[in-house]
C-alpha atoms as a printed R data frame, in Angstrom:
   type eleno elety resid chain resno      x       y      z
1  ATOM     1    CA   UNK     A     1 54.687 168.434 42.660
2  ATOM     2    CA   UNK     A     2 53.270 172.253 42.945
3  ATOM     3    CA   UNK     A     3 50.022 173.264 43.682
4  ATOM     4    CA   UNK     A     4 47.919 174.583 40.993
5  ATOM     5    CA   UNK     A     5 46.678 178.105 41.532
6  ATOM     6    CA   UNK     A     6 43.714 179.788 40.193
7  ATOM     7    CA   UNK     A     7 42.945 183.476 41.156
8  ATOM     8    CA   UNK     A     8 39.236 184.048 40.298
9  ATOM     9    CA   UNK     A     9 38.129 185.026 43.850
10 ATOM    10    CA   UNK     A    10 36.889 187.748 45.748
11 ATOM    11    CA   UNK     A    11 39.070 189.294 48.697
12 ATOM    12    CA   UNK     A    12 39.225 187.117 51.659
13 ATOM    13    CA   UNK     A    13 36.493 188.150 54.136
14 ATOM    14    CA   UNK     A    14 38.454 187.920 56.614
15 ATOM    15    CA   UNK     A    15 41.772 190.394 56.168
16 ATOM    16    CA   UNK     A    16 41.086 191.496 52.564
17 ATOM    17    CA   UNK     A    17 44.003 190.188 51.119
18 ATOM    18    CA   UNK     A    18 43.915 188.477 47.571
19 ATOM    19    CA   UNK     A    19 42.411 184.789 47.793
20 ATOM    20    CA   UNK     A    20 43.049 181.603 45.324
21 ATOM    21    CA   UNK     A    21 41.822 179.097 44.262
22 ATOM    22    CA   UNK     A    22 44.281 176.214 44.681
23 ATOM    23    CA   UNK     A    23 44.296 172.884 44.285
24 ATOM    24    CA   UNK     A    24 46.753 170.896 46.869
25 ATOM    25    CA   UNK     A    25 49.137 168.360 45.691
26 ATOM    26    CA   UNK     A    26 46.475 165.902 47.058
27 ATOM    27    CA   UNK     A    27 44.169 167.025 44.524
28 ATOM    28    CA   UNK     A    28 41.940 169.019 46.866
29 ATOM    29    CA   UNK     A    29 40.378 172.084 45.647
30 ATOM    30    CA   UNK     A    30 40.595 174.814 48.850
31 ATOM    31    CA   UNK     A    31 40.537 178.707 48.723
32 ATOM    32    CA   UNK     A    32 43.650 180.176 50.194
33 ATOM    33    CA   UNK     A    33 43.968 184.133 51.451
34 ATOM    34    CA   UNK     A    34 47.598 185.119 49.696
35 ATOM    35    CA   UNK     A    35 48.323 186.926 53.037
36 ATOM    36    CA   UNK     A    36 49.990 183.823 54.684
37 ATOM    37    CA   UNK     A    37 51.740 185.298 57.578
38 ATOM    38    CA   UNK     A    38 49.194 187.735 58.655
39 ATOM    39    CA   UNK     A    39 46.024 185.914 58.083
40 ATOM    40    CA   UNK     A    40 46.011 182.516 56.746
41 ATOM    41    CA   UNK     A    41 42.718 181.579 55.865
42 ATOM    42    CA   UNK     A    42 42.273 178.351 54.071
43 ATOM    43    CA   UNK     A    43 38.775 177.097 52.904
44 ATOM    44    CA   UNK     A    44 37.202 173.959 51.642
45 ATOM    45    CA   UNK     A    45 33.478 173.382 50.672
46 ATOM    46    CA   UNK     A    46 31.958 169.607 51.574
47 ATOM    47    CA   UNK     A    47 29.084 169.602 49.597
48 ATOM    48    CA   UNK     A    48 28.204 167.345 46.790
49 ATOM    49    CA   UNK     A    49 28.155 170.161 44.035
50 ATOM    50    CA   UNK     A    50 31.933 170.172 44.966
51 ATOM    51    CA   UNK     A    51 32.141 166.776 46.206
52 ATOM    52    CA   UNK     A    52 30.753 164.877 43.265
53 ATOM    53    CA   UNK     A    53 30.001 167.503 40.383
54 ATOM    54    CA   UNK     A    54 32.980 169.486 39.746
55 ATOM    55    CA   UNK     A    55 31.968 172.726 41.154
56 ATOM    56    CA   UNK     A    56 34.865 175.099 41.791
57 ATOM    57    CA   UNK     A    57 34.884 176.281 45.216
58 ATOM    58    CA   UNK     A    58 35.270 179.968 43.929
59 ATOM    59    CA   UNK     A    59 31.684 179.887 43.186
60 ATOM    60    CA   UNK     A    60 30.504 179.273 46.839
61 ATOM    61    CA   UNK     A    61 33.485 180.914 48.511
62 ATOM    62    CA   UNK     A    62 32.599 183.768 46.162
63 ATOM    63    CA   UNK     A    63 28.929 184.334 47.769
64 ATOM    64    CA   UNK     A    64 28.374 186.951 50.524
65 ATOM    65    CA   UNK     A    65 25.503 186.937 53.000
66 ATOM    66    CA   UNK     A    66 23.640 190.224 52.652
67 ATOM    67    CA   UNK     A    67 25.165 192.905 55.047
68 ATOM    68    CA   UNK     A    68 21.721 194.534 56.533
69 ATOM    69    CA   UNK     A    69 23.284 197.345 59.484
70 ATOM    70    CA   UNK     A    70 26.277 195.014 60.115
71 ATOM    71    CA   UNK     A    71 24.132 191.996 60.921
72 ATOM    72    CA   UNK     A    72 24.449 189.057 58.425
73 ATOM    73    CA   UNK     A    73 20.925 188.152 56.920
């Protein structure tokens, strides 16, 4: 079995590269940076809008914390 992939993401924070939405042949929905050898990233949300309601993780991994001189706010 393949794992389904969605692309509906922002860059990955972390390299740039082009991030999906995937879900694992576990059933596991995860966000995974497309830049596998260089980077890697791979990121799950526990929370029970994800958890229990259905809530693709592209909507959380999707949110950026306001950049305020290079400082996160």
């Amino acid at each position: 079995m393949k794992a389904h992939i969605m692309t509906r993401c922002k860059p990955c924070p972390f390299c740039g590269a082009r991030a999906d939405e995937i879900e694992s042949i576990t059933g596991m929905d995860l966000i995974a940076c497309s830049n596998y050898k260089g980077c890697g990233a791979i990121v799950s949300f526990n929370n029970k809008d994800c958890d229990e309601h259905g809530v693709s993780p592209a909507v959380y991994f999707n949110r950026r914390a306001e950049q305020n001189g290079g400082n996160a706010t």
